[in-house]
N, C-alpha and C positions, 0 to 999 in steps of 0.2 A: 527231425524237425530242427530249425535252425532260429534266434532271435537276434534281432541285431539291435545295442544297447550303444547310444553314443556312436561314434564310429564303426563301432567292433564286432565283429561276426559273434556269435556264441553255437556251438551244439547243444540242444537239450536234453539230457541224460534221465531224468525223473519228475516228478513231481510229489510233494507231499500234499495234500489236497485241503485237509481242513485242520487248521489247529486252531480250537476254538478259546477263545480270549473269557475267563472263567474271572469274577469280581475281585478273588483272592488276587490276580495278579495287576488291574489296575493300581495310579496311583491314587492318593483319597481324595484328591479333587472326584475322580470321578464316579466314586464308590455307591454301592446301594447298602449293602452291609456294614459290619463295621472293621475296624482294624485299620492299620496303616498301609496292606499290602505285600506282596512277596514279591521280591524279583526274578524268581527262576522261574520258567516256565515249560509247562508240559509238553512235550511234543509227540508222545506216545507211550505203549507196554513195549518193554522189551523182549522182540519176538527180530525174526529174520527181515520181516520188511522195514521196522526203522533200521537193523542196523545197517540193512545193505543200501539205504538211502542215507545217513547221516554217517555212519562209522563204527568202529571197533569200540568195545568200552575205555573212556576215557578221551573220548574226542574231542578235538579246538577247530572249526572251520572257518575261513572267510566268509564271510557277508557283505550284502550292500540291500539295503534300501533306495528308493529313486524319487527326487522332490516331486517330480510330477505324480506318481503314484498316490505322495503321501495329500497333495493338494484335491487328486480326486478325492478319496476318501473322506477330505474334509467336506466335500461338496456333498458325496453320498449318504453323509451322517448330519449336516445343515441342520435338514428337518428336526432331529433327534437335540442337537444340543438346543435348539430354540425352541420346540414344542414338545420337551420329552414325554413319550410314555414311560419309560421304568421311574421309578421313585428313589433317584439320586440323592444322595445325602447334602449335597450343593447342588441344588434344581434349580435354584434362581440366579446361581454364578453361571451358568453352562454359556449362556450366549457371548458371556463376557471371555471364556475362556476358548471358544471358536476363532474369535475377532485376534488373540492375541497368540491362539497357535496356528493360526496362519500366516498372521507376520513372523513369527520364528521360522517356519517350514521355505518362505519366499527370502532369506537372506540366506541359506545354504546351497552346498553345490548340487549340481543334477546328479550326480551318482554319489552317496549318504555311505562309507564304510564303516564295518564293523565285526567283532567276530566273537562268538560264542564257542564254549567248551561246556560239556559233560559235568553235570554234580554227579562226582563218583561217592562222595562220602553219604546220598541218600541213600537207604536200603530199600529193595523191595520189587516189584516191576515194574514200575513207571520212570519215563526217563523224562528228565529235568534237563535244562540248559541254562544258564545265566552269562552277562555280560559286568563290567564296569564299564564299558563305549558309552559314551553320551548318546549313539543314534541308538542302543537299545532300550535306553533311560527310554529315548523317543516314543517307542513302540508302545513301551506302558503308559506314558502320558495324552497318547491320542486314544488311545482305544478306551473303546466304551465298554462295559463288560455284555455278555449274554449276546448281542447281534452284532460283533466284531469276530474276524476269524483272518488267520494266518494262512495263505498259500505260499509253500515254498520252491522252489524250482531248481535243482543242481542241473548247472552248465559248466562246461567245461571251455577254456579259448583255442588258437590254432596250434597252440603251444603245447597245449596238453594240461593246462593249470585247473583247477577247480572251484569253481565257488558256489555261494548258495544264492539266492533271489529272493528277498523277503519283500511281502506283498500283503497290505490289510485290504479287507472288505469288510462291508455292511450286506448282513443280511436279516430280513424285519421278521423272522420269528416262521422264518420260510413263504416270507412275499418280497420281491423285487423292491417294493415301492413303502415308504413309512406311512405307516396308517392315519396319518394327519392329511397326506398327499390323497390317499383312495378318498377319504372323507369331502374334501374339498372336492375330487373330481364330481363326486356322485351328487354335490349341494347344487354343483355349476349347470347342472344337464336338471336337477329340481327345478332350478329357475328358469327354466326356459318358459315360453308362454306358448311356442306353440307344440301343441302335443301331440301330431304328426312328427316332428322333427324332436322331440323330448324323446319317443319311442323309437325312436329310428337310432339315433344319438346312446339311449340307453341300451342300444342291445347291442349296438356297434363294438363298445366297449367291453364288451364281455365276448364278443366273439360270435355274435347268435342274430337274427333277423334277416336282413334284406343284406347287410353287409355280407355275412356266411353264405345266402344263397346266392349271391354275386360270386363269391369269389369257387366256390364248387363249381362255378359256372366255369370258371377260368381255368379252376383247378380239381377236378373231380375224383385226384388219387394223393397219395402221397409220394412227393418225386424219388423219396430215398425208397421206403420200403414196397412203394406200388400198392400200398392198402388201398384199396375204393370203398370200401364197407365205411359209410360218411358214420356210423355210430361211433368208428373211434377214430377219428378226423376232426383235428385241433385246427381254428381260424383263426392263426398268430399273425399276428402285426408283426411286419416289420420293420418299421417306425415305430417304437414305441407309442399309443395312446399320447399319454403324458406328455409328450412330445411332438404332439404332430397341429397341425391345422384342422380346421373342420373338416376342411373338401379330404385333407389326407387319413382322418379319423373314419371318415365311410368309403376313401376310396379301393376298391376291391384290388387295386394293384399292389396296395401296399401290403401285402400279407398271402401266405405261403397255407395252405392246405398240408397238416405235418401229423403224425402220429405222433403220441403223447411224449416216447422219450426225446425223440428229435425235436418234436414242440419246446419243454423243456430245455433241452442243452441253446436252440439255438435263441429262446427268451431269457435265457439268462446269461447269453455272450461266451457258451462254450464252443459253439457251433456257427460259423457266416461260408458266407459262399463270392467267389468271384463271380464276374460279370461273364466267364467263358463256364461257368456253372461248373467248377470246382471246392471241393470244401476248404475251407481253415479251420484247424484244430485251434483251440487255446491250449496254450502249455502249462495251463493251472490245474489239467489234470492227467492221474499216472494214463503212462503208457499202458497198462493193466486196465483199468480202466476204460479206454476208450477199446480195448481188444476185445472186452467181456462187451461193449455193445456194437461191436465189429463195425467199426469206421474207421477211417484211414485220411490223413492230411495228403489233401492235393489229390481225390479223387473225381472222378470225371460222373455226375449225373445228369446223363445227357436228355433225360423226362423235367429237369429242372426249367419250371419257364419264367427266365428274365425277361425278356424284352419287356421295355414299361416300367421295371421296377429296378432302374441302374441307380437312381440316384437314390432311392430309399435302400440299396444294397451298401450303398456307398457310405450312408447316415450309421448303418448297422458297424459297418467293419470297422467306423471311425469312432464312434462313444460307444457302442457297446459292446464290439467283443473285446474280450479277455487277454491284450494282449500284453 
């Protein structure tokens, strides 16, 4: 698998998948607990899969973060600094600190350097990393603790050089969407008055009614694995809900008949497909990984039916997969 950053080709050599953003490592702006915060952060037990992903004891790697990355993430976490759920120690500063780490993230360059080394003087089996880089100062001041989480990527260039990808995400407690967003959807389709289309509308959303029997209609199996047994047959949007129009909220073309892993990877932008009904992997996660659920980048599913759904494919590959 190959990513191309700026000008520049990359190969993808691994992925580190989840390194979850713990309150101990924010800074106190963003705290729910108390204390001032710790700079090192965890990236794993020391066992054979960190070290053959990160290095030998006592490692220094390259890094970069990407403005555009760090600008999603502001986007994806919005909700969270203007209507928090967790109980931040500065809950009433948060909007304010949105507003002004977005103009800090939009006066930097597109590729953000930096590099981390190994705390060798921790004892024990957890492995630490710390910086003095201002862009990793970064990482603790955007992140939010508990639904923020590190994916990391080693690529290598044509040269043979190596670096790492550092990449935050927001995830709401294992939902896509911040439960202020679900709340508002569910108030909006309350107000409807007419309750034909209040019921059509509500079950749309969820996958279930007239929309799911539409699209069984279109789609009666699942294109990867060929499951027909509709009891474990998932009616994923692909346009997001959240995102779509009315007419695209019930339209049966927007959305793919998928068995639950593949439902999964491909609603959470691990998984899109071309318009010649091939896959794209996202490189956020290992190659282990996608082998233990035996898919492969750039495969041909020729039971995949696009036609009608180019330009909701095209919405998917462009804000939502993972790349």
């Amino acid at each position: 698998m190959e990513i191309e950053i700026g000008s520049k080709n990359y190969k993808v050599i691994d992925a580190k998948e989840k390194i979850t953003i713990a309150d101990s490592f924010v800074v106190r702006q963003n705290k729910i607990g108390g204390g001032n915060g710790e700079a090192k952060l965890y990236v794993g037990n020391d066992n054979i899969e960190v070290r053959s992903f990160f290095g030998k004891i006592g490692f220094g790697i390259p890094c970069f973060l990407l403005k555009k990355d760090l600008l999603q993430y502001l986007e994806e976490t919005k909700t969270e600094y203007l209507k928090p759920e967790q109980t931040y120690l500065n809950k009433e500063l948060l909007p304010l600190l949105w507003n002004e780490r977005k103009r800090k993230i939009e006066e930097l360059p597109d590729v953000i350097e930096f590099e981390v080394s190994e705390q060798t003087q921790i004892a024990g089996p957890r492995v630490y990393v710390n910086s003095s880089d201002p862009a990793y100062k970064l990482i603790r001041e955007l992140s939010l603790p508990n639904i923020t989480y590190i994916s990391v990527i080693k690529i290598v260039d044509s040269i043979g050089k190596q670096y790492f990808y550092f990449r935050l995400f927001a995830d709401y407690f294992g939902e896509v969407q911040h439960p202020y967003i679900i709340k508002k959807e569910e108030e909006e389709i309350e107000n409807i008055t007419n309750e034909t289309e209040k019921l059509i509308l509500s079950k749309a959303r969820i996958g279930q009614g007239e929309y799911r029997k539409k699209l069984l209609e279109l789609c009666p199996f699942c294109p990867i694995t060929l499951v027909s047994d509709d009891r474990l047959l998932i009616a994923s949007h692909i346009k997001p809900w959240a995102s779509s129009n009315d007419f695209e909220k019930k339209d049966p073309k927007n959305g793919f008949m998928l068995t639950p892993t593949f439902d999964f990877l491909f609603d959470r932008g691990f998984l899109s497909f071309t318009n010649d009904k091939k896959t794209i992997l996202s490189p956020f996660l290992s190659n282990m990984t996608y082998s233990k659920i035996g898919i492969s980048d750039n495969k041909l599913f020729t039971h995949l039916p696009v036609e009608g759904r180019e330009n909701y494919l095209e919405y998917h590959r462009t804000i939502i997969l993972k790349k």
